[in-house]
N, C-alpha and C positions, 0 to 999 in steps of 0.2 A: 265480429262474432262474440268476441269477450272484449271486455271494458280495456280502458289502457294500462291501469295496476295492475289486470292480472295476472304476468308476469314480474315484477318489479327488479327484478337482479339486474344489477347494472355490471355483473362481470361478463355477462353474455357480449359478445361483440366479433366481427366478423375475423379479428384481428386471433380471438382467440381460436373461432370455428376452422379456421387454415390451417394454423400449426397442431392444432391436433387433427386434422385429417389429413396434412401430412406424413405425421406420426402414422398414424393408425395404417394411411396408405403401404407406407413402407414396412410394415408388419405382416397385412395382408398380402402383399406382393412377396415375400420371401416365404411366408406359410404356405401358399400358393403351390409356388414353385416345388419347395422341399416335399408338398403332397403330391405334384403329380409325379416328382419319382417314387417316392413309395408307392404309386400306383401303378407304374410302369414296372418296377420291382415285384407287384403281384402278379401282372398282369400284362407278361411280358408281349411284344409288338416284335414281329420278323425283320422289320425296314427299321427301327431301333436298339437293338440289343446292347444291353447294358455289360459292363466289363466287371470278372470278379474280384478285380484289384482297383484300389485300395482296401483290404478286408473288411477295415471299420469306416466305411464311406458310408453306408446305410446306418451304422449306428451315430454317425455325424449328421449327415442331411435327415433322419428322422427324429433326434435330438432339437435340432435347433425347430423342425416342424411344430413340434408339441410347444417348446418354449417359445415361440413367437404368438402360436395359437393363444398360450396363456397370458402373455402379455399384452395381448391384444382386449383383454377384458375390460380392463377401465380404463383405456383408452377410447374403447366404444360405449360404455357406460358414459363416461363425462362428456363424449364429445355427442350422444344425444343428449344429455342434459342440456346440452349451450344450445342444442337448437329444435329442441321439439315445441317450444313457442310457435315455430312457423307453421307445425301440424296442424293450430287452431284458425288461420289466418282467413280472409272470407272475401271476395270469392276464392273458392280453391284453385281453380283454374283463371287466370291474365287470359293469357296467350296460349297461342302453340309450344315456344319456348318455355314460358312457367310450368304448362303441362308435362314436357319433356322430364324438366329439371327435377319436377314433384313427380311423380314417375320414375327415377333413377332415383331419388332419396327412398324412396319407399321401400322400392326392389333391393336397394344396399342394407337397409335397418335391419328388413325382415330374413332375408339370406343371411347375412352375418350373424343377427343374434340365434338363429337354426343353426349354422357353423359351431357357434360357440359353446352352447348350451348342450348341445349332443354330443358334442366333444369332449367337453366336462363328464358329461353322465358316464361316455362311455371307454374312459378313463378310469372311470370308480368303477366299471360294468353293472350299470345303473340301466336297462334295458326298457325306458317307458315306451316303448313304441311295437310294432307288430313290423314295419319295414324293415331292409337289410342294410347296417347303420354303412359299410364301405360302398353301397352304391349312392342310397341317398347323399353321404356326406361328398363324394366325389361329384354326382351331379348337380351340387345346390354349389360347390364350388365355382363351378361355372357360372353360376348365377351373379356370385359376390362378384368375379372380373367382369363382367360386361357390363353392371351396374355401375362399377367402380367407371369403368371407360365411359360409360353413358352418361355420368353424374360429373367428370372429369371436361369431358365434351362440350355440358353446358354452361360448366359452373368457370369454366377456364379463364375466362379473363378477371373476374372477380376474385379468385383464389391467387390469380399473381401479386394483382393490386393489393389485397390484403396482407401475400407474405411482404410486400417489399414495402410496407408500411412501419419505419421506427417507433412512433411512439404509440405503445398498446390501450392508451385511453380514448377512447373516440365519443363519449358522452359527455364528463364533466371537464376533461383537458386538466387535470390534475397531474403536473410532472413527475410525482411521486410514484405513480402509477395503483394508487388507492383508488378505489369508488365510492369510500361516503357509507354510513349507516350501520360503520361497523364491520362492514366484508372484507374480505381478503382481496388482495389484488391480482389481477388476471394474470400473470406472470408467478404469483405464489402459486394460484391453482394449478396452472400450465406444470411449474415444477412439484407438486405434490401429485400428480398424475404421473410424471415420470418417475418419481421415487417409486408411486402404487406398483407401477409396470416391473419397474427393476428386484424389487423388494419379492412379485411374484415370481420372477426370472429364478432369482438367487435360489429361493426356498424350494424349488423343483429340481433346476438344474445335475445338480449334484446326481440324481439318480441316470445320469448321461457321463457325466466328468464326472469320473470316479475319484480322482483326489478331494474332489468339493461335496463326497457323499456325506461330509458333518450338515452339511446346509438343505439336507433333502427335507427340511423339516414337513411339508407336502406334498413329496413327491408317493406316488401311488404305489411305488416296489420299491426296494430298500432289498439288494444283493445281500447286504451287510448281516442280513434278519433272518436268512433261509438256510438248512444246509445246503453244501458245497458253493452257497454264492451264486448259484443260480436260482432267480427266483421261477416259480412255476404257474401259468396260468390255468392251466386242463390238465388233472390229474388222471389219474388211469383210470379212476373209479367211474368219474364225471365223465370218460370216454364211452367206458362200459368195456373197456378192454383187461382187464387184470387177470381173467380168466384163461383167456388164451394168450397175451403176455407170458403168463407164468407156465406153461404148460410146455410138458418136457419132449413134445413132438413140433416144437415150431422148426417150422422152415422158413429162409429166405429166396423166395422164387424171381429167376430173373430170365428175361425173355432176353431173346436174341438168336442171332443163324445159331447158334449151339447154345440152346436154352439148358439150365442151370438151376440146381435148389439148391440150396446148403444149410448144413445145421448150423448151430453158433460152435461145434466145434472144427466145422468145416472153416468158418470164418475166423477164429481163431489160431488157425494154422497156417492163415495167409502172412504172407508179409506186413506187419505190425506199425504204424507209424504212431506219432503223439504230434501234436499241433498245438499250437493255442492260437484261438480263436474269441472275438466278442460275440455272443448272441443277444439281436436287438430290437425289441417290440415293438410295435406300429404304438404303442402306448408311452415311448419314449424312455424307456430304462432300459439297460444296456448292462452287462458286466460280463468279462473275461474269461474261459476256461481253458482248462488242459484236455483236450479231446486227444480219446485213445482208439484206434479203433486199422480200417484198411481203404485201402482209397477205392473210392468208387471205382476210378477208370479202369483198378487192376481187375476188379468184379468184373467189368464192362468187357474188358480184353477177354478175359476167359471164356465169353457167350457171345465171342467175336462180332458186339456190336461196334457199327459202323464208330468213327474219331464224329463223323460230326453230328450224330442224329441228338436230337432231345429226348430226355428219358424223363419217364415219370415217379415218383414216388409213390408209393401206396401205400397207407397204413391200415393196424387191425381194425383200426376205430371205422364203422360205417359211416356214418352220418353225419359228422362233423363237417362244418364249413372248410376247414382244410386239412381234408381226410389225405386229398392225394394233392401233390405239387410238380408243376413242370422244372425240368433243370434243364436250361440248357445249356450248348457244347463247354462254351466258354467257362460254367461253373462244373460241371459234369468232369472236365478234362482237368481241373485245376486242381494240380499237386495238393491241396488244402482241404480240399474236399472226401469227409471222409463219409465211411458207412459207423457210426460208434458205437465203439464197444461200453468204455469206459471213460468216466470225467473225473479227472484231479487223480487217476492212479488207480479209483478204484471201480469197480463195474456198475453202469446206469443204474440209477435208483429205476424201481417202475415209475415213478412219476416226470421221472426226468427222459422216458422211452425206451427202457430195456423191454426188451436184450436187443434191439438195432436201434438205432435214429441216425437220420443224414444231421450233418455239419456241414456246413459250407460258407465262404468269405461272403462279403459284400449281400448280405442276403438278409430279408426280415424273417423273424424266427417264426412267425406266423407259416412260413415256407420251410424250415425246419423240420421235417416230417418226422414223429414221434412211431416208437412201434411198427417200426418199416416191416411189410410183411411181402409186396412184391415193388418189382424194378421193371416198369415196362418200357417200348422204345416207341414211341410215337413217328 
């Protein structure tokens, strides 16, 4: 279909196309995984239930989630550049086999770079699209593993042969492991893709591992930049809630066999605890507070709902994608888990959820329910 120079790069080679899809595999397979507990973490399963302990577990596995996602960038950048040559190749289809294999690369290229790209965007909350990005992205998930497996399947003996090949020149047989004309050799490239990766790692991470918050040079929240250190992504305004937020008739309505409203001074005259806790976004930034407030379950006891039912949250905000959140027993009951009043000592900013928001371990703060107005039991 095209001439034989049309490609002419001699660092292309199957030798290099392995260890970066390797690479790459091994990124995709741990971003994977650490997504589908954050999706299990929203979205919680009855024959799965997740545990509220370790507290900072979700800010750990959705941490490395975002940081594998981004490292994963030029790794699949380079590792199409070594082989979209074969996109041009003619006929497109051999065989059954060829077809399979070209068919699995295809489905991997165009799923991943969808993964990728929307992940990026909506990171920045960069919203080009009219779909709903946590379902697409969770179901085009699926896509990248089975092409992965598919493309794995066919390409399997080829990939072995290629990793367990020593020497990375397979055109000019130059020991140096140069190719001629001036280029870099395929082992520099290999490791200036791994620096590209590591180099994105470092400069995000930090807003995950808080001691390494100097290196957040791109990371999208920065704790360090906000008052009280927590940063905020839906303000009260953006809610549409400030009004009744602020309004000196709020109630806390709680259902149960002895259903329940209380004012905030009625809540404040419960038994008082302080916590500290991380709050940690599906976005990957994470940071610590001093949550002041009463534990749910003592709420829960008072309107003698049941030890094991799930309860819901509800906030003032209507319309928002997570207006209300399920809790179940395991967080509901967990000494950790508060109704709060106040962060760092002093009483909830409105933006931060006054005058109620839950708190609770192990949880994405997207489930953090802001301006709690009722407590139902499902």
């Amino acid at each position: 279909m095209f001439a034989d120079d049309a490609f002419p790069s001699r660092v292309r080679s199957p030798w290099l196309v392995a260890r970066l899809g390797a690479a790459l595999g091994v990124a995709i397979t741990v971003c994977f995984l650490t997504g589908l507990l954050s999706h299990l973490h929203q979205h919680p399963v009855a024959w799965l239930p997740l545990p509220a302990d370790p507290a900072w577990g979700y800010r750990l596995t959705q941490g490395v989630h975002v940081a594998t996602g981004l490292a994963s960038i030029p790794l699949f950048g380079v590792k199409m550049w070594s082989v979209y040559p074969h996109l041009f190749s003619w006929p497109p289809t051999r065989s059954l086999v060829h077809g399979l294999e070209r068919l699995s690369v295809g489905l991997l290229a165009a799923a991943t770079g969808f993964e990728l790209i929307t992940g990026v965007l909506n990171l920045a909350h960069l919203y080009l699209w009219s779909f709903l990005f946590p379902v697409a992205h969770y179901a085009v998930a699926w896509v990248v593993v089975g092409s992965v497996l598919l493309h794995l399947a066919v390409k399997w003996p080829v990939i072995v042969e290629a990793l367990r090949r020593q020497d990375p020149v397979e055109v000019d047989h130059d020991p140096s492991g140069e190719v001629g004309d001036g280029a870099i050799s395929r082992r520099t490239l290999l490791l200036a893709t791994a620096g590209a990766a590591t180099a994105v790692t470092v400069t995000t991470i930090g807003q995950t591992l808080r001691p390494f918050g100097w290196s957040g040079l791109l990371a999208p929240r920065s704790p360090a930049d906000v008052p009280g250190g927590i940063p905020i992504n839906r303000t009260a305004n953006a809610a549409g809630v400030a009004t009744r937020a602020e309004a000196g008739d709020y109630l806390l309505h709680v259902a149960g066999p002895r259903p329940r409203s209380f004012s905030l001074a009625d809540l404040r005259a419960l038994p008082q605890v302080e916590v500290e806790l991380p709050i940690a976004c599906v976005e990957g930034w994470s940071a610590t507070g001093v949550w002041g407030g009463v534990r749910l379950r003592d709420v829960l006891d008072l309107c003698g709902v049941d030890p094991g039912a799930t309860v819901r949250t509800v906030s003032l905000e209507s319309d928002g994608l997570y207006a209300s959140a399920e809790v179940p027993p395991a967080f509901a009951r967990h000494p950790a888990t508060l109704l709060a009043l106040r962060l760092g000592g002093d009483a909830l900013s409105l933006d931060h959820g006054y005058p109620v928001r839950l708190i609770a371990p192990n949880r994405p703060g997207v489930l953090q329910t802001k301006w709690v107005s009722r407590v139902e039991v499902l």
